[in-house]
mmCIF file of the N, C-alpha and C atoms, coordinates in Angstrom:
data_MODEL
# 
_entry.id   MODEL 
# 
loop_
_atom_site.group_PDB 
_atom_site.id 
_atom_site.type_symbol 
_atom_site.label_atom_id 
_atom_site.label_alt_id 
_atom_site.label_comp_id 
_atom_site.label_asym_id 
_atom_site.label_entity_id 
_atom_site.label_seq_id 
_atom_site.pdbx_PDB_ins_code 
_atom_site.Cartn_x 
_atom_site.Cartn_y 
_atom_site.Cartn_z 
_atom_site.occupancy 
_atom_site.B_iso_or_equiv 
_atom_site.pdbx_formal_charge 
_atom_site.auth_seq_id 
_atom_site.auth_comp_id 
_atom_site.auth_asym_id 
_atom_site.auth_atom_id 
_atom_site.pdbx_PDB_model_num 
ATOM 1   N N  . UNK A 1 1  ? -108.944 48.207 71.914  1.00 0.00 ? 1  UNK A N  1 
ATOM 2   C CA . UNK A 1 1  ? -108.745 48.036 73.339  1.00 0.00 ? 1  UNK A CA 1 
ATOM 3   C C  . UNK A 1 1  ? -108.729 49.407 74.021  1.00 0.00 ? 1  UNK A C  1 
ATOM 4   N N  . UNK A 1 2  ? -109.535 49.510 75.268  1.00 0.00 ? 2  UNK A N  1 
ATOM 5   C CA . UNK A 1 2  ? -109.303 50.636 75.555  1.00 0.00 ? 2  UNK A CA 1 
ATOM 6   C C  . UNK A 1 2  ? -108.433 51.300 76.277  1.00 0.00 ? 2  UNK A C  1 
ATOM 7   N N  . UNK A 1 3  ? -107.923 52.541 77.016  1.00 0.00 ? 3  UNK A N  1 
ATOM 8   C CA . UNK A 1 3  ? -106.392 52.714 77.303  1.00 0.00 ? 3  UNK A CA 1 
ATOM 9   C C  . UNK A 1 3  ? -106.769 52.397 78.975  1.00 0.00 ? 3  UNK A C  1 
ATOM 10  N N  . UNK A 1 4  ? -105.591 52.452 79.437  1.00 0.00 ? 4  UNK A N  1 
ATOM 11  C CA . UNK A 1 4  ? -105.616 52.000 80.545  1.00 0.00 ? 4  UNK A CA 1 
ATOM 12  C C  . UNK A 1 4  ? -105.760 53.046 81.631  1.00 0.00 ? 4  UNK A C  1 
ATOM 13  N N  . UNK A 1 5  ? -107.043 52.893 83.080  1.00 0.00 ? 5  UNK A N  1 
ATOM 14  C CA . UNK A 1 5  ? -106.474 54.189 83.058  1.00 0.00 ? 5  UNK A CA 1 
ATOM 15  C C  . UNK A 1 5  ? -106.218 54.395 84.337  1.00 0.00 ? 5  UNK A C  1 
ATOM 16  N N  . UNK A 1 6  ? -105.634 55.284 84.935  1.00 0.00 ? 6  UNK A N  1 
ATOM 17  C CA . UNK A 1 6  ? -105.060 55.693 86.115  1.00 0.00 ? 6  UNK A CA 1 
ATOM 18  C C  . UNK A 1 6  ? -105.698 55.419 87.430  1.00 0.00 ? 6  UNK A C  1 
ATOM 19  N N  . UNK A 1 7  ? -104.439 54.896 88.214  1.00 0.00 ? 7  UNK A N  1 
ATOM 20  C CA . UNK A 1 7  ? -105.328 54.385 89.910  1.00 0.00 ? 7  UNK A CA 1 
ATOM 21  C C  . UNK A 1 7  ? -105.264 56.091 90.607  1.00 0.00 ? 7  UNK A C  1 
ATOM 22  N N  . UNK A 1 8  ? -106.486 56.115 90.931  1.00 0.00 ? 8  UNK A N  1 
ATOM 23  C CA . UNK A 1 8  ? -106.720 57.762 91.647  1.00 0.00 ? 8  UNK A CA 1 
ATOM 24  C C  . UNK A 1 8  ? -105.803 57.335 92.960  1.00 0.00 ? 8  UNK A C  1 
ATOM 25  N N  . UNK A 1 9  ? -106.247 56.535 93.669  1.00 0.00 ? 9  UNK A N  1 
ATOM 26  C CA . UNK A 1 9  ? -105.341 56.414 94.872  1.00 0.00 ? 9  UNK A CA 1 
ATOM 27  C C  . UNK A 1 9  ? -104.016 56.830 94.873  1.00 0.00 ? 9  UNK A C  1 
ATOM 28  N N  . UNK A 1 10 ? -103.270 56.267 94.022  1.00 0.00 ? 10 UNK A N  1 
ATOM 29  C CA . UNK A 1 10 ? -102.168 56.931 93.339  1.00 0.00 ? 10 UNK A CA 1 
ATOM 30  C C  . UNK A 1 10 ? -102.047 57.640 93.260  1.00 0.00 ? 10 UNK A C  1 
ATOM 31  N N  . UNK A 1 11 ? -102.533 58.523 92.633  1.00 0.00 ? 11 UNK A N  1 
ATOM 32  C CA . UNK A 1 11 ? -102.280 59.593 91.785  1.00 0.00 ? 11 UNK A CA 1 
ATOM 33  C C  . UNK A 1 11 ? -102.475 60.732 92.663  1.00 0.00 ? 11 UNK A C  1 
ATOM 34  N N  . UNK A 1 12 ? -103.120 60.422 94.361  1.00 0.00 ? 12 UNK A N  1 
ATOM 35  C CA . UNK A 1 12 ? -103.361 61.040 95.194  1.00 0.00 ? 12 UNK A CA 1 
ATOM 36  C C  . UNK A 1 12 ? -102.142 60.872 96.441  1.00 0.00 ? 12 UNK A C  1 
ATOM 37  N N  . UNK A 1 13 ? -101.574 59.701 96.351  1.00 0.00 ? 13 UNK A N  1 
ATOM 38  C CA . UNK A 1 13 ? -100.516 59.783 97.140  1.00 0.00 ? 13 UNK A CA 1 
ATOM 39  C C  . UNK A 1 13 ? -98.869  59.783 96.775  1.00 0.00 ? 13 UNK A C  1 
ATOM 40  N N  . UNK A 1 14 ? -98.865  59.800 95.438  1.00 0.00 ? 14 UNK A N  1 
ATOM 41  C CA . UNK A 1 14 ? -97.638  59.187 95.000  1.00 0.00 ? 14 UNK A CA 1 
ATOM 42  C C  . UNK A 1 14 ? -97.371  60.558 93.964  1.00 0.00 ? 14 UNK A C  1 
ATOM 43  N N  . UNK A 1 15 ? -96.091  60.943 93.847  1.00 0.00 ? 15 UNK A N  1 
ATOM 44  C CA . UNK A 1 15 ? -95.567  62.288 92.739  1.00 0.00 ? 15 UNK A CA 1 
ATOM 45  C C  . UNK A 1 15 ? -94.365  61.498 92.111  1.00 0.00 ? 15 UNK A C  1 
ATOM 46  N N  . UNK A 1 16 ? -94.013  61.073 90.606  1.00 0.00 ? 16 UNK A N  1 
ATOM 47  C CA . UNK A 1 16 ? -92.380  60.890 90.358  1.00 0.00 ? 16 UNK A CA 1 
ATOM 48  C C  . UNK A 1 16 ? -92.086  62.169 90.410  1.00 0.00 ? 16 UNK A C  1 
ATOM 49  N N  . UNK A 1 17 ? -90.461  61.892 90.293  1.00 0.00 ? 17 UNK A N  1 
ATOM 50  C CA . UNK A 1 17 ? -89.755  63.432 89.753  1.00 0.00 ? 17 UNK A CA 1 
ATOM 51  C C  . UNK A 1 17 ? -88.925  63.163 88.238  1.00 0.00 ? 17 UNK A C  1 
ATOM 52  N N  . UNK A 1 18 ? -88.761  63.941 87.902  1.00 0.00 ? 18 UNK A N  1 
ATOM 53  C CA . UNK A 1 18 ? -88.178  64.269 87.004  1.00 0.00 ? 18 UNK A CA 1 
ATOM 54  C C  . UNK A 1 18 ? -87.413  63.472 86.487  1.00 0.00 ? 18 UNK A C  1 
ATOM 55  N N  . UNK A 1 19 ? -86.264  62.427 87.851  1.00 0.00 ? 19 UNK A N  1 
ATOM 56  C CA . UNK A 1 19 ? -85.329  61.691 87.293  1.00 0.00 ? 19 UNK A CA 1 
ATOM 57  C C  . UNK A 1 19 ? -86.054  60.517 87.969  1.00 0.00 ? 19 UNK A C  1 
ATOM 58  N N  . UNK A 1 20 ? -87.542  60.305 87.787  1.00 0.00 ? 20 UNK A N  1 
ATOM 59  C CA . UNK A 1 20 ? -87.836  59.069 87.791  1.00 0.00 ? 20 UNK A CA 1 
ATOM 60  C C  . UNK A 1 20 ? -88.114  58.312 88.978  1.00 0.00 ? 20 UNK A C  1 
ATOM 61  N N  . UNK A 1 21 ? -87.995  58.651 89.996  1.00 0.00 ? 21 UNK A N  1 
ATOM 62  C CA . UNK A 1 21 ? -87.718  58.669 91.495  1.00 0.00 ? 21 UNK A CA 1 
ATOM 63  C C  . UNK A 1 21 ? -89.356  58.778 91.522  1.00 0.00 ? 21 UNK A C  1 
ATOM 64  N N  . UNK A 1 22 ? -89.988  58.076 93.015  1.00 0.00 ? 22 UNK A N  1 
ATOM 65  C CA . UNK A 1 22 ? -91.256  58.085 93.005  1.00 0.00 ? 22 UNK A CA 1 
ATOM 66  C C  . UNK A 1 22 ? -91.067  58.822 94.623  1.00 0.00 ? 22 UNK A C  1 
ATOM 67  N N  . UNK A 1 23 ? -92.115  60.069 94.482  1.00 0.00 ? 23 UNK A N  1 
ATOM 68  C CA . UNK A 1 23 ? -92.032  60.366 96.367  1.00 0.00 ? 23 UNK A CA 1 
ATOM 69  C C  . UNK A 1 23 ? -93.382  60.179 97.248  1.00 0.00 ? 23 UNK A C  1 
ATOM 70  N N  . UNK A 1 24 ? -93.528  60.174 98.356  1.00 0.00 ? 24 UNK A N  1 
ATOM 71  C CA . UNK A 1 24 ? -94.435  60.043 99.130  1.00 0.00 ? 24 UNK A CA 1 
ATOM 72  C C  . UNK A 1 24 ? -93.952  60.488 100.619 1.00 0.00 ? 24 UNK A C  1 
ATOM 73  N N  . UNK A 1 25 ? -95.354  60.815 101.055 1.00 0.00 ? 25 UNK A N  1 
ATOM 74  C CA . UNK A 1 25 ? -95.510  61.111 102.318 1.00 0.00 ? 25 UNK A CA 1 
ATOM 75  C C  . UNK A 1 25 ? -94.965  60.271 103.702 1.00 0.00 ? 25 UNK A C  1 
ATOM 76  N N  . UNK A 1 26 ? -94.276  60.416 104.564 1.00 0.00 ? 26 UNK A N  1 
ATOM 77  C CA . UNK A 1 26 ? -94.738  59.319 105.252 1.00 0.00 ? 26 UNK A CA 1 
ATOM 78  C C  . UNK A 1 26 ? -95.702  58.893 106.370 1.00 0.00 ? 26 UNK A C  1 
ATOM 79  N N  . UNK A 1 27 ? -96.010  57.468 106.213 1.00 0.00 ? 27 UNK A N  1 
ATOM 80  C CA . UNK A 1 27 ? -97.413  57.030 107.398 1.00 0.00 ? 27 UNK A CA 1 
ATOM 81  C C  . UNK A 1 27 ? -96.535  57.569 108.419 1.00 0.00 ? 27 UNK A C  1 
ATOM 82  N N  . UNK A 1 28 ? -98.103  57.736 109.456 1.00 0.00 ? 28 UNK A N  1 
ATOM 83  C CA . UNK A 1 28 ? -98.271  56.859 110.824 1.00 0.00 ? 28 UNK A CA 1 
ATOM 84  C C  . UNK A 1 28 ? -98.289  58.768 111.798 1.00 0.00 ? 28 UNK A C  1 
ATOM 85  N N  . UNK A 1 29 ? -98.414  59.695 110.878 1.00 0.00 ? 29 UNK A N  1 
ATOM 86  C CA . UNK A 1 29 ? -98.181  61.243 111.716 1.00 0.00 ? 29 UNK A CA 1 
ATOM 87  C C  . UNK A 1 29 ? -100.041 61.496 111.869 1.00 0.00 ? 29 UNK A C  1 
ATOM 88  N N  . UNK A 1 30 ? -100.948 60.748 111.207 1.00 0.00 ? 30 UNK A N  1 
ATOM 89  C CA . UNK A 1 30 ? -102.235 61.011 111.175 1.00 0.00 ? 30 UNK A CA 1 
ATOM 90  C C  . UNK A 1 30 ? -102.888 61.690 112.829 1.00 0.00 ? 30 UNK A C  1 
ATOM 91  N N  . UNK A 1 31 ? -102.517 60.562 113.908 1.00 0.00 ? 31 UNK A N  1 
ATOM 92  C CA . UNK A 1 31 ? -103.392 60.795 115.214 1.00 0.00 ? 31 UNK A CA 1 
ATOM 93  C C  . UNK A 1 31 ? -102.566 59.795 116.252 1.00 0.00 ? 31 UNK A C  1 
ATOM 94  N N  . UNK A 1 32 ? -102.578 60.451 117.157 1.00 0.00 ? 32 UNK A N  1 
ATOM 95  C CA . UNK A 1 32 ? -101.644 59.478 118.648 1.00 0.00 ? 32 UNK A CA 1 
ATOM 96  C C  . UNK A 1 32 ? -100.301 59.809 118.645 1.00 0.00 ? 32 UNK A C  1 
ATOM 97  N N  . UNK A 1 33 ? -100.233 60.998 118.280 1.00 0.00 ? 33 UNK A N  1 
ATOM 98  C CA . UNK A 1 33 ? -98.872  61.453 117.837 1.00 0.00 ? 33 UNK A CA 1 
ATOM 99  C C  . UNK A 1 33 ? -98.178  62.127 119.293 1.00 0.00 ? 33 UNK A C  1 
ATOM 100 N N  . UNK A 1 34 ? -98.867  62.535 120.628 1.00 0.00 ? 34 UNK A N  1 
ATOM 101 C CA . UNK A 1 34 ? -98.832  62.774 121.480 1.00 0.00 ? 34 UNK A CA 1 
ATOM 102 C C  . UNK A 1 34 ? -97.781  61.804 122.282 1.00 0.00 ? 34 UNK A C  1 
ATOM 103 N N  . UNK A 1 35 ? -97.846  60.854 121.718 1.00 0.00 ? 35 UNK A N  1 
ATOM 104 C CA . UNK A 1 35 ? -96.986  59.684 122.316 1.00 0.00 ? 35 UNK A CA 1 
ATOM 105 C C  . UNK A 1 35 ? -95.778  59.536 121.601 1.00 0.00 ? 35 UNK A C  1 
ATOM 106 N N  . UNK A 1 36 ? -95.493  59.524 120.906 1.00 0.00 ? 36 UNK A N  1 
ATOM 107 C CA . UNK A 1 36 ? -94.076  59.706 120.128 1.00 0.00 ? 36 UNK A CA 1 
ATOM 108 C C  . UNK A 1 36 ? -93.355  60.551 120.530 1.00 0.00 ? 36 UNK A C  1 
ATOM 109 N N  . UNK A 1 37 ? -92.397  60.840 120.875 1.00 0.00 ? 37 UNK A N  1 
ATOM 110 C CA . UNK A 1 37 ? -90.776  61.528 120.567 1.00 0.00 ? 37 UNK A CA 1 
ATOM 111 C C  . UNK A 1 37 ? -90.666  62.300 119.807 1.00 0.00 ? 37 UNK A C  1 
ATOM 112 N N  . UNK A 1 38 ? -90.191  63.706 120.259 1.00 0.00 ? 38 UNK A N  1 
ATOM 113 C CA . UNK A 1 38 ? -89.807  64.439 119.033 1.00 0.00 ? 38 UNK A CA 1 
ATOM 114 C C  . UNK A 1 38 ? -89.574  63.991 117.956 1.00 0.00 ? 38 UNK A C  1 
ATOM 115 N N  . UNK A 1 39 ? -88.135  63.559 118.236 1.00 0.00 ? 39 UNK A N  1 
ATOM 116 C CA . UNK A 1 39 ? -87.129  62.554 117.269 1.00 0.00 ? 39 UNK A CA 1 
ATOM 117 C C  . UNK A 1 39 ? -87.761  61.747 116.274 1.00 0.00 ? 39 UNK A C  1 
ATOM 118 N N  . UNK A 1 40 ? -88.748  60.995 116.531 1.00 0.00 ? 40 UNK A N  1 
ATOM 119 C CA . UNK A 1 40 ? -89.929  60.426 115.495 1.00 0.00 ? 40 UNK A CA 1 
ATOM 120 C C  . UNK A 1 40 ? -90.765  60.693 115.095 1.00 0.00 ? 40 UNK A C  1 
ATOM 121 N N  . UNK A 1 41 ? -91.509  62.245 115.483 1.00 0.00 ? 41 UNK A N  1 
ATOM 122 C CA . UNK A 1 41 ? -92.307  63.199 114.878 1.00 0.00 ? 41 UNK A CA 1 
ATOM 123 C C  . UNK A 1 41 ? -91.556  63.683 113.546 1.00 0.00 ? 41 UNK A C  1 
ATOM 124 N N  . UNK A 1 42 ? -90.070  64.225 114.294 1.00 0.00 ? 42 UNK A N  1 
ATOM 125 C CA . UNK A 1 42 ? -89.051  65.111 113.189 1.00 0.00 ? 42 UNK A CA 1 
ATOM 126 C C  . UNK A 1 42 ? -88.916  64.191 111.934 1.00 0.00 ? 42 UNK A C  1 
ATOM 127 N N  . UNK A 1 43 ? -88.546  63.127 112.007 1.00 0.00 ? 43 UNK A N  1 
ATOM 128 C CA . UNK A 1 43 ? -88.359  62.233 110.789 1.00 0.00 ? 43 UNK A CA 1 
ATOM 129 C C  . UNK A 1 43 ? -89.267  61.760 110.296 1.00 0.00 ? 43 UNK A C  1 
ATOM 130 N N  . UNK A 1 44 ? -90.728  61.726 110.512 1.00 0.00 ? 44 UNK A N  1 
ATOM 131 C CA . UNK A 1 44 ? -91.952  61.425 109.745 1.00 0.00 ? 44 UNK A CA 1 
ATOM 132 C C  . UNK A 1 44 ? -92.357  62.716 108.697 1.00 0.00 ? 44 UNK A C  1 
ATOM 133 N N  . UNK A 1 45 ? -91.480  63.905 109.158 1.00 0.00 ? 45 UNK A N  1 
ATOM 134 C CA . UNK A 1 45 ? -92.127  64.867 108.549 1.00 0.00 ? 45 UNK A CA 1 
ATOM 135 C C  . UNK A 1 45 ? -91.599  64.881 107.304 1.00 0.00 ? 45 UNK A C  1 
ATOM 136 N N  . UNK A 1 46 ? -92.089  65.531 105.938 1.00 0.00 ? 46 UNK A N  1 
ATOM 137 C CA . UNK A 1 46 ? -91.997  65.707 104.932 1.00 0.00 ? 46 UNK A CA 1 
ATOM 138 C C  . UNK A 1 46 ? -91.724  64.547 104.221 1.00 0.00 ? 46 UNK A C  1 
ATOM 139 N N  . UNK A 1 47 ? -91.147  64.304 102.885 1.00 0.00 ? 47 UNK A N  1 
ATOM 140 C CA . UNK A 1 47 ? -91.276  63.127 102.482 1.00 0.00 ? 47 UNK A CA 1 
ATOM 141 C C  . UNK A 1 47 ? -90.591  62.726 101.649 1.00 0.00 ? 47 UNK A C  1 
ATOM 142 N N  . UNK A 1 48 ? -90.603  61.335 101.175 1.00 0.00 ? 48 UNK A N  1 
ATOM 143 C CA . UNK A 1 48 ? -89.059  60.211 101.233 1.00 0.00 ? 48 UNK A CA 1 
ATOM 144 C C  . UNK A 1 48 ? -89.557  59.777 99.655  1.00 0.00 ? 48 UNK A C  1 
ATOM 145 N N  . UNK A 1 49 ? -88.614  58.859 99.217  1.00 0.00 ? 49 UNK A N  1 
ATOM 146 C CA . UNK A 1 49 ? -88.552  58.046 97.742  1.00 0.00 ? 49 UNK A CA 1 
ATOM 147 C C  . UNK A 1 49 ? -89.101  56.576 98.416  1.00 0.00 ? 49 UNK A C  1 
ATOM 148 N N  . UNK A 1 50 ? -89.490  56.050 97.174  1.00 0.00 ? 50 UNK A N  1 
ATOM 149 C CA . UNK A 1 50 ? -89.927  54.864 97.412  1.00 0.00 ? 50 UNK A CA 1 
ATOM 150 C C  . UNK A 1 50 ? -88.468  53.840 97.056  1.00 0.00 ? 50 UNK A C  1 
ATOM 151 N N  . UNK A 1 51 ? -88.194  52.852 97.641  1.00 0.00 ? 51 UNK A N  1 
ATOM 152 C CA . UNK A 1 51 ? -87.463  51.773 96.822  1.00 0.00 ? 51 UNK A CA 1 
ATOM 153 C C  . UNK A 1 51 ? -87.780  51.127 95.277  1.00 0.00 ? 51 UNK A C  1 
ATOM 154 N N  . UNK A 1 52 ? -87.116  51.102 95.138  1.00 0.00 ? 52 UNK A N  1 
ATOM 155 C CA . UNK A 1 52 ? -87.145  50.695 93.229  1.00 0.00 ? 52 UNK A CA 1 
ATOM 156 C C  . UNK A 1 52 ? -88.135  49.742 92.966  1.00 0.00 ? 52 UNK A C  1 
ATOM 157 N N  . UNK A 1 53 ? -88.288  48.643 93.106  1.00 0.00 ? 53 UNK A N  1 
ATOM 158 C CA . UNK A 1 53 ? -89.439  47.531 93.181  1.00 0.00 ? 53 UNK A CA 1 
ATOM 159 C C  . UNK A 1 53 ? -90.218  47.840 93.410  1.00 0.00 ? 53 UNK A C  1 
ATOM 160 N N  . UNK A 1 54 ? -90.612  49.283 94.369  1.00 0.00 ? 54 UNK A N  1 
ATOM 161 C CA . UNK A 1 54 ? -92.392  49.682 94.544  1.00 0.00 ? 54 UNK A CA 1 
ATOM 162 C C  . UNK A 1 54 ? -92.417  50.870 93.787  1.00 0.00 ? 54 UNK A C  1 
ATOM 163 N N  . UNK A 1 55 ? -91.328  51.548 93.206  1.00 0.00 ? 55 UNK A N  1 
ATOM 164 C CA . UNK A 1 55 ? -91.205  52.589 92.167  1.00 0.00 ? 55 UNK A CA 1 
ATOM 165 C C  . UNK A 1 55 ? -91.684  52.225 91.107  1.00 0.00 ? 55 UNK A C  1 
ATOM 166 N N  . UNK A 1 56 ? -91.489  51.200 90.388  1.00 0.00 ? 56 UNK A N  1 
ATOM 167 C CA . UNK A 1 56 ? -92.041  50.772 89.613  1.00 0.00 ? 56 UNK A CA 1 
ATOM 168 C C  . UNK A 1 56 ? -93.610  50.792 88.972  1.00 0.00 ? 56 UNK A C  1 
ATOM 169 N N  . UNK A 1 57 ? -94.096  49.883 90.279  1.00 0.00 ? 57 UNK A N  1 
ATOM 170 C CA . UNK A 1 57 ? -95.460  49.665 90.418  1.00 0.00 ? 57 UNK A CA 1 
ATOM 171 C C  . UNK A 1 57 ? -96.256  50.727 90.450  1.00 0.00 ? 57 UNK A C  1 
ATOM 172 N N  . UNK A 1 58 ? -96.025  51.455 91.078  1.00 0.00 ? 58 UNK A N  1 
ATOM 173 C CA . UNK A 1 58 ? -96.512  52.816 91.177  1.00 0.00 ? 58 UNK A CA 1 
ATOM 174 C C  . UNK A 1 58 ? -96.472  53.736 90.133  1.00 0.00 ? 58 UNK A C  1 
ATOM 175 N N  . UNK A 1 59 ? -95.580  53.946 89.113  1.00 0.00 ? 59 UNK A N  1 
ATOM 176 C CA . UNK A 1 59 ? -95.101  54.527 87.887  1.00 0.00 ? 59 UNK A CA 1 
ATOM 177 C C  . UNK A 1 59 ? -96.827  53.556 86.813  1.00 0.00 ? 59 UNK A C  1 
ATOM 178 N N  . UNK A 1 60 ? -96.271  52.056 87.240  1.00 0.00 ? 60 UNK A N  1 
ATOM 179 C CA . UNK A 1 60 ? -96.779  51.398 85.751  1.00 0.00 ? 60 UNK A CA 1 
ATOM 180 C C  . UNK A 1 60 ? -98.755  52.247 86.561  1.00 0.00 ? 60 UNK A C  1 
ATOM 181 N N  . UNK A 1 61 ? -99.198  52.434 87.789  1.00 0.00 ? 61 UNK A N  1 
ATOM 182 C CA . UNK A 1 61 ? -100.385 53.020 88.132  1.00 0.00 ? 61 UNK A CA 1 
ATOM 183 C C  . UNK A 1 61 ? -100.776 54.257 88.095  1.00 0.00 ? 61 UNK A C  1 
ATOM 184 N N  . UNK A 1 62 ? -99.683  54.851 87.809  1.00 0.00 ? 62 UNK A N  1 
ATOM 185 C CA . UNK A 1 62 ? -100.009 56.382 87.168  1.00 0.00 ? 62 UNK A CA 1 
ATOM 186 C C  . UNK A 1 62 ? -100.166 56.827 85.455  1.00 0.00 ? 62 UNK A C  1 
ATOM 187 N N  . UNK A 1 63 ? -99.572  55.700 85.211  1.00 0.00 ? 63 UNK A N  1 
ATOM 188 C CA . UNK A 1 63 ? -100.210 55.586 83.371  1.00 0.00 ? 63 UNK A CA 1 
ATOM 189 C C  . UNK A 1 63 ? -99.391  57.217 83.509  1.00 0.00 ? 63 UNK A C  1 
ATOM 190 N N  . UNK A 1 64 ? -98.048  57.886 83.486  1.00 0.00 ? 64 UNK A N  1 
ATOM 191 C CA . UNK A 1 64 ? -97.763  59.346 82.742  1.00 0.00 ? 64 UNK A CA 1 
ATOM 192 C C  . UNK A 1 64 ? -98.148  60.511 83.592  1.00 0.00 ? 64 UNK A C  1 
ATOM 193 N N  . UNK A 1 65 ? -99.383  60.216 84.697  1.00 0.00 ? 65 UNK A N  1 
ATOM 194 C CA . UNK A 1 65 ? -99.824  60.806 84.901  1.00 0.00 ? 65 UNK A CA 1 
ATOM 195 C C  . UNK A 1 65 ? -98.605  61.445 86.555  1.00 0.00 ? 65 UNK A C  1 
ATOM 196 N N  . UNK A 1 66 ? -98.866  63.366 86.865  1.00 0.00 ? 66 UNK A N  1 
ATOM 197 C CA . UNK A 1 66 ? -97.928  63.110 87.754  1.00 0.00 ? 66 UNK A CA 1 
ATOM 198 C C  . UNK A 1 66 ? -96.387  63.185 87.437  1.00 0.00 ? 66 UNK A C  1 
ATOM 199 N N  . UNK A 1 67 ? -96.090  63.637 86.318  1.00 0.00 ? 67 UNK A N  1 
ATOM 200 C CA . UNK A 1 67 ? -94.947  63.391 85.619  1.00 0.00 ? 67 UNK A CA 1 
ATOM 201 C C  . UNK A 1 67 ? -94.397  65.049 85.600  1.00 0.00 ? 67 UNK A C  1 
# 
């Protein structure tokens, strides 16, 4: 059987850390950002953990990789 192998999409948006924790960027800072609020510019910036149930999924799509 052959091995399984890694979703690039993934592997392009998604980093675990160390203790397992999955991080990502967050949406929605791409374009039209002119219209938003500081306040919701400031908190889109840099980037957050996923919840456990999509931590997962994301882990079992990186096959190791990202680690």
């Amino acid at each position: 059987m052959p091995k399984q192998k890694t979703h690039k999409g993934v592997k392009k948006r998604f980093r675990a850390t160390a203790s397992g924790k999955v991080k990502h960027r967050q949406s929605g800072t791409s374009h039209l950002a002119a219209r938003m609020d500081q306040k919701r510019k400031r908190k889109l910036r840099g980037t957050t953990t996923l919840a456990q149930q999509f931590a997962e999924k994301m882990k079992e799509a990186l096959h190791g990789n990202s680690y």
